[in-house]
Every structure is written in structure tokens, then in C-alpha cells.
N, CA, C and O of each residue as an XYZ file, in Angstrom:
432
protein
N     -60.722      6.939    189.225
C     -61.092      8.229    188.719
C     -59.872      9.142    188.789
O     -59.025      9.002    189.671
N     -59.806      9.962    187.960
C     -58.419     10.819    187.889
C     -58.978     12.283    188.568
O     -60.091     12.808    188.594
N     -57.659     12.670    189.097
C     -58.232     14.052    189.382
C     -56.849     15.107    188.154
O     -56.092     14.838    187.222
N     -57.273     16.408    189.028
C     -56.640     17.651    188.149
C     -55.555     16.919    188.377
O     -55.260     16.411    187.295
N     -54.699     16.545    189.306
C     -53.006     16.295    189.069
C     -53.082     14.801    188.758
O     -52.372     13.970    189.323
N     -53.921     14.537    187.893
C     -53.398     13.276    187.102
C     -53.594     13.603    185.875
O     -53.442     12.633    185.133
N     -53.918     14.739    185.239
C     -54.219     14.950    183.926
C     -53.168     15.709    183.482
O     -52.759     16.676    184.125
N     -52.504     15.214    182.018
C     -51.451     15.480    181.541
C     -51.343     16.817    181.372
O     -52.390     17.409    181.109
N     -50.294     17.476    181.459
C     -50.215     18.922    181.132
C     -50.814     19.956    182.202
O     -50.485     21.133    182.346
N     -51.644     19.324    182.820
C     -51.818     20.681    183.921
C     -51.431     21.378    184.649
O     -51.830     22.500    184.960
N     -50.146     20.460    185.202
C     -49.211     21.366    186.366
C     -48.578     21.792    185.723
O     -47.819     22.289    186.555
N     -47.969     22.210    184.321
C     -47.351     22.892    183.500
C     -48.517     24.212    183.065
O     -48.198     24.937    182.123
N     -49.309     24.362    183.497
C     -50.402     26.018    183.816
C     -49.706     26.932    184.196
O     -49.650     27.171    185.402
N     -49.099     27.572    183.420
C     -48.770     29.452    184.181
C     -50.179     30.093    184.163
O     -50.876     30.276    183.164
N     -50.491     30.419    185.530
C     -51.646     31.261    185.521
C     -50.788     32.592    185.804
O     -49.598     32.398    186.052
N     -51.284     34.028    185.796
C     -50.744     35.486    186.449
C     -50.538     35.298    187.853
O     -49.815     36.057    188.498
N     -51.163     34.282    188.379
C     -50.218     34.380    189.699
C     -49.345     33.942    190.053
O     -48.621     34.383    190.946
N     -49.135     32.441    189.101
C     -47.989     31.971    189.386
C     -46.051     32.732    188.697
O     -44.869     32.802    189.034
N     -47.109     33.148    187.475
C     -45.730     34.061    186.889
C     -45.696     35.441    187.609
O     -44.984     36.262    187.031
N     -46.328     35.891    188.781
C     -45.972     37.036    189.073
C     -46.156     38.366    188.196
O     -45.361     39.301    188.099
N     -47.050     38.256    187.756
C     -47.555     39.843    186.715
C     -49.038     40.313    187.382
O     -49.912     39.758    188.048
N     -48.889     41.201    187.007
C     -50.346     42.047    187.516
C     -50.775     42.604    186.087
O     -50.053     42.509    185.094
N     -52.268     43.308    186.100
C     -53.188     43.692    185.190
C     -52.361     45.214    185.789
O     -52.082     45.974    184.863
N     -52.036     45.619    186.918
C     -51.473     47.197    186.978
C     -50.391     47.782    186.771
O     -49.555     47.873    187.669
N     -50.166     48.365    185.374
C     -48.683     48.562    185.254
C     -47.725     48.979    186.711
O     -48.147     49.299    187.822
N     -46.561     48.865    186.316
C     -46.115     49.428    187.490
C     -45.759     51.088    187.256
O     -46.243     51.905    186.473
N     -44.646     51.211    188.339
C     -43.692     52.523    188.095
C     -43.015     52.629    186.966
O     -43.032     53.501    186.098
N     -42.310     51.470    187.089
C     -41.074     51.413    186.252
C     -41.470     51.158    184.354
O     -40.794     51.266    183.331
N     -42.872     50.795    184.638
C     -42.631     51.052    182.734
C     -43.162     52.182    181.962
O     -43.158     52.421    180.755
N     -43.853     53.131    183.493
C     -44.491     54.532    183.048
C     -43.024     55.737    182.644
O     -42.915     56.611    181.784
N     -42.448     55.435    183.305
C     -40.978     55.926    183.603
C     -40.112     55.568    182.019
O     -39.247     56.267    181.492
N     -40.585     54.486    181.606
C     -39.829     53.898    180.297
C     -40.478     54.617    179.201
O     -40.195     54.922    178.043
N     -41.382     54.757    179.948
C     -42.342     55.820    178.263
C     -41.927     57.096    178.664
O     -41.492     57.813    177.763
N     -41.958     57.555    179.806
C     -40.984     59.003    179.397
C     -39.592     59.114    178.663
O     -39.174     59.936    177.848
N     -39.072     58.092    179.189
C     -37.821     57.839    178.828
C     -37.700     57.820    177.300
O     -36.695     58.333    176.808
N     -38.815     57.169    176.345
C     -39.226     56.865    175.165
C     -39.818     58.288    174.584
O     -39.712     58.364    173.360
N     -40.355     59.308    175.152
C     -41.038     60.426    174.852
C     -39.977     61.677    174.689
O     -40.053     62.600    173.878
N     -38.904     61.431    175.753
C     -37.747     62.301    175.260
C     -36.854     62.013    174.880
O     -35.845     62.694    175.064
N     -36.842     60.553    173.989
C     -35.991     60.141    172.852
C     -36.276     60.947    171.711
O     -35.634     61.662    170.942
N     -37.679     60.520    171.894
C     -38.273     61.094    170.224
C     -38.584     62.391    169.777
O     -38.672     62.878    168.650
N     -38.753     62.907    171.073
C     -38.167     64.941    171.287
C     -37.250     65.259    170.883
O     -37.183     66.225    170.123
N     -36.073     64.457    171.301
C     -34.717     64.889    171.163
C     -34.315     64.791    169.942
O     -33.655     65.735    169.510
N     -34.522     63.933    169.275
C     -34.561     63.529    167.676
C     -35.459     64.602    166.688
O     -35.114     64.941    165.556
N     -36.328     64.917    167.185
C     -37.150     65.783    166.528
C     -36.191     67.256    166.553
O     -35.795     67.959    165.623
N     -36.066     67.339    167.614
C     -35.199     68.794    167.836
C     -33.744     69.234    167.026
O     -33.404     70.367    166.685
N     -32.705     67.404    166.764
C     -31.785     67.837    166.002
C     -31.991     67.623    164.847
O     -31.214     68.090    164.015
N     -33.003     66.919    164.487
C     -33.318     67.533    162.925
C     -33.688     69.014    162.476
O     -33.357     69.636    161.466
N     -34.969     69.595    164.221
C     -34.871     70.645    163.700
C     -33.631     71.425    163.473
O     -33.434     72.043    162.427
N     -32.692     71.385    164.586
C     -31.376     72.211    164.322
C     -30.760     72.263    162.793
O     -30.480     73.182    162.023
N     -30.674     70.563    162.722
C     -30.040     70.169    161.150
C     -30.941     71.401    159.857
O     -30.626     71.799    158.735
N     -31.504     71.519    160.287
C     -33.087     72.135    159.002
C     -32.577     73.178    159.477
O     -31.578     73.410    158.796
N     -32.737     74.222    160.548
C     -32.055     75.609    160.726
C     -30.940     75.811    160.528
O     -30.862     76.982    160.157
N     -29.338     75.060    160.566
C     -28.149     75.353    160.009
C     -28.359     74.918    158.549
O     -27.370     74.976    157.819
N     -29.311     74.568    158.127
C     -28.752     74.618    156.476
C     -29.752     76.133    155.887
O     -29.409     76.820    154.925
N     -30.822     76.347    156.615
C     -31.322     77.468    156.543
C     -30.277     78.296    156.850
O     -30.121     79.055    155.894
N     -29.818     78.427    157.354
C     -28.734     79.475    158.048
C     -27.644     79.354    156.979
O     -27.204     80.470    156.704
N     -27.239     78.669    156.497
C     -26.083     78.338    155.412
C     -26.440     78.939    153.985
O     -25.572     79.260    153.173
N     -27.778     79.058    153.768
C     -28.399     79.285    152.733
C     -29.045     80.822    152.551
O     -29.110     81.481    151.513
N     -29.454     81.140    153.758
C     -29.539     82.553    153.802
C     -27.406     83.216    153.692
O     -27.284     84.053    152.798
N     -26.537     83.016    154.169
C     -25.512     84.006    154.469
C     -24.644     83.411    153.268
O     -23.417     83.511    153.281
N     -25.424     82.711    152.103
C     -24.757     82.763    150.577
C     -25.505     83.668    149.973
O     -24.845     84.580    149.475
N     -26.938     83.757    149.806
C     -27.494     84.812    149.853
C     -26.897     86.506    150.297
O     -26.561     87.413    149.535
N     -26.929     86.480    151.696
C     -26.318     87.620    151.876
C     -25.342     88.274    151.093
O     -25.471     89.271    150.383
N     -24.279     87.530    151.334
C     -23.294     87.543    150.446
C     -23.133     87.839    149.412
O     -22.499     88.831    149.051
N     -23.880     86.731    148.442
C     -24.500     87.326    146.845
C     -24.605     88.575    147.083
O     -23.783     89.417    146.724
N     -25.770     88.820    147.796
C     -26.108     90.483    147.306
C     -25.073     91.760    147.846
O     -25.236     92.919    147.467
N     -23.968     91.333    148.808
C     -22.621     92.375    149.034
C     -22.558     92.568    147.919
O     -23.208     93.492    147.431
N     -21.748     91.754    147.138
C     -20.950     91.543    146.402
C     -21.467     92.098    144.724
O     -20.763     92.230    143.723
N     -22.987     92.347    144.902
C     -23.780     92.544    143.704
C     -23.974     94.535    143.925
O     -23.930     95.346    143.000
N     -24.169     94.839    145.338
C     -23.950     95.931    145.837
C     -22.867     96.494    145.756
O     -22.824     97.722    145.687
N     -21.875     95.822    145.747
C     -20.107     96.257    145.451
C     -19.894     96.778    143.859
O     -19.390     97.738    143.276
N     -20.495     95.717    143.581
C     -20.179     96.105    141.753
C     -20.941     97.098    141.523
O     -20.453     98.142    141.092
N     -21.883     97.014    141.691
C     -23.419     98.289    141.316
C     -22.381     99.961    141.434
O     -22.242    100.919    140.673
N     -21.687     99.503    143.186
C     -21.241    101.017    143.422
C     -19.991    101.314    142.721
O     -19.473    102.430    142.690
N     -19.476    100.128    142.091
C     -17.892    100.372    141.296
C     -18.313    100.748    139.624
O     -17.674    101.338    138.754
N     -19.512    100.198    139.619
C     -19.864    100.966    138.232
C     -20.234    102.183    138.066
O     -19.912    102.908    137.124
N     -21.202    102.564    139.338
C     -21.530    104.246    139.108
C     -20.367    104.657    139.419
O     -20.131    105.484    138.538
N     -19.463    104.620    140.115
C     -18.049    104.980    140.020
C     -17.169    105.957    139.204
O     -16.746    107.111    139.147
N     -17.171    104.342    138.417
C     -16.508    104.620    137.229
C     -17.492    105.303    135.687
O     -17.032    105.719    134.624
N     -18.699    105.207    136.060
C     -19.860    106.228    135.290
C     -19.404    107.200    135.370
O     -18.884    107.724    134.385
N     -19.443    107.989    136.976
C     -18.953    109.475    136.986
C     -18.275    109.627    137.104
O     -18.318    110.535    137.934
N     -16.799    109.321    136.779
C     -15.390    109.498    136.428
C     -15.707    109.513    134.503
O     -15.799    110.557    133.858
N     -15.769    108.762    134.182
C     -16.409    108.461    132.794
C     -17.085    110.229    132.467
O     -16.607    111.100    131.740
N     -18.166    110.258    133.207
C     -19.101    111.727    132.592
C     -18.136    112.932    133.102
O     -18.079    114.083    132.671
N     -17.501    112.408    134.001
C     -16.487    113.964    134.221
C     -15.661    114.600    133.181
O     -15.468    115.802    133.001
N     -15.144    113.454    132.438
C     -14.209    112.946    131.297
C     -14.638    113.730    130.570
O     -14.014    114.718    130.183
N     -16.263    113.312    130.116
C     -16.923    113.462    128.570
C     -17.645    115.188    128.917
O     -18.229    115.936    128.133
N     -17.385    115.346    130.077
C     -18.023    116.867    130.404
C     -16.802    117.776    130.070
O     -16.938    118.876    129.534
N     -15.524    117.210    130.443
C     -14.188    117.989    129.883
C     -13.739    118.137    128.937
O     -13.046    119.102    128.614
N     -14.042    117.178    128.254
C     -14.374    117.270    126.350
C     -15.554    118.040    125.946
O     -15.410    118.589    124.854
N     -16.306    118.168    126.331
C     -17.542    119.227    125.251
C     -16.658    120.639    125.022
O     -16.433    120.936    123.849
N     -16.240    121.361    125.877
C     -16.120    122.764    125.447
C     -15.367    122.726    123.989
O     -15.592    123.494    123.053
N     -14.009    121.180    124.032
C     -13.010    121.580    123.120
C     -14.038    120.649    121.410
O     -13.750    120.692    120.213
N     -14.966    120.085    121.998
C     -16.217    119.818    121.023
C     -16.737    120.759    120.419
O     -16.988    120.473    119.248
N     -17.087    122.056    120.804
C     -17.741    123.847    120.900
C     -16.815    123.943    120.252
O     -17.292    123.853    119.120
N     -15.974    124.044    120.166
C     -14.815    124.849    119.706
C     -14.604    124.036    118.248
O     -14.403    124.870    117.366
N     -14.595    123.201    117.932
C     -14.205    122.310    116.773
C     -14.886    122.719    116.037
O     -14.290    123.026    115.005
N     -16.687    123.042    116.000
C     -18.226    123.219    115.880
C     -18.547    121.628    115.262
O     -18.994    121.237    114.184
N     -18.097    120.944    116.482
C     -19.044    119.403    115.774
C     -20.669    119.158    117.032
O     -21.132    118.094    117.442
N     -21.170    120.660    117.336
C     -22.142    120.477    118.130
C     -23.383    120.488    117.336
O     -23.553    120.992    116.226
N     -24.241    119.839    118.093
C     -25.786    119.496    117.356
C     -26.535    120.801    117.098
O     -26.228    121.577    118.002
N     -27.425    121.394    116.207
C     -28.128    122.132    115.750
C     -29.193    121.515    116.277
O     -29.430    120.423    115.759
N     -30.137    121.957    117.401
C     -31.428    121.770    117.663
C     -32.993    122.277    117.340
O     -33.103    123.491    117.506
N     -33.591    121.954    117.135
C     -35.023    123.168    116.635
C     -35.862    122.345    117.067
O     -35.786    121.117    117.031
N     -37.058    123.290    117.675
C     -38.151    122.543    118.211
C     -39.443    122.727    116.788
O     -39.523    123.473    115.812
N     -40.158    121.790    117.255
C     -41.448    121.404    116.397
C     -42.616    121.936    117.377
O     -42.450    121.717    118.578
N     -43.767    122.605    116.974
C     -44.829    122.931    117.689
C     -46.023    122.415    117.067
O     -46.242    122.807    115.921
N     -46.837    121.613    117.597
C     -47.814    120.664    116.473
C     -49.069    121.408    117.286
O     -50.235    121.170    116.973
């Protein structure tokens, strides 16, 4: 009659006790998931950065634009009222020529 250690393959059995594992994690792989939890924080965070410096890059072309749209605006009224000072120093010798408009009102 054969017993268990005459039957082929049996003493080749890893049971959990013989390989040394438990059903209770330990320390060390709770520790690996933190370790894993502020990988994927950290990654999250320099993308956010990446996403706020191009926000940031994109607002101060903006800014900019509008100096520069504010600059001209004030170099044109500028030169408007240099322009109307001009055309205000010319009317009298306009009066004087008589190339001034004849006005009349209408009463309906």
C-alpha cells in the first residue's frame, strides 16, 4: 500500500506555510502604497504647475496686448488734440477769407 510520500508529486506541495506568507499584510507593503499615493500626488501637482505656467504665459501676452493697445489709443488722442489745436488756429483766418457756413434753423 502506498502512503502520501510515495505518491508522485507531493513533496513538491508549497503550502503558505511552507513558503512563509501570511493572509496579513505586513508593514512594509502598507508603507509601499503610501509610497505609491505620493507618487501619483506628485505627478498630479506638476502637471498642475505645468497647466498654471502656461496659464500664466498666456495671461502676461494678454496683458501686454492690451499696454500696448492703451499706448496707441493715448498716442492717437494725442495727436487728435494737437491736430484740433491746428484746425482751431485756422478758423479765424477761415472768417476772414468768408469761406464760413451759412446756418438756418427749420421749425416743423
Amino acid at each position: 500500500m502506498k502512503t502520501s510520500n510515495n505518491l508522485k508529486g507531493l513533496h513538491h506541495a508549497i503550502t503558505m506555510t511552507s513558503s512563509q506568507r501570511r493572509s496579513i499584510p505586513e508593514v512594509q507593503s502598507s508603507s509601499s502604497l503610501v509610497l505609491y499615493k505620493c507618487e501619483i500626488e506628485k505627478e498630479r501637482l506638476m502637471n498642475e504647475c505645468i497647466k498654471l505656467r502656461t496659464r500664466y504665459q498666456q495671461i502676461s501676452r494678454r496683458v501686454e496686448e492690451i499696454t500696448q493697445k492703451v499706448k496707441r489709443i493715448h498716442e492717437d488722442a494725442i495727436k487728435a488734440a494737437c491736430l484740433e489745436t491746428i484746425s482751431d488756429s485756422n478758423t479765424p483766418e477761415e472768417k476772414a477769407t468768408g469761406n464760413e457756413l451759412k446756418k438756418m434753423s427749420f421749425e416743423y
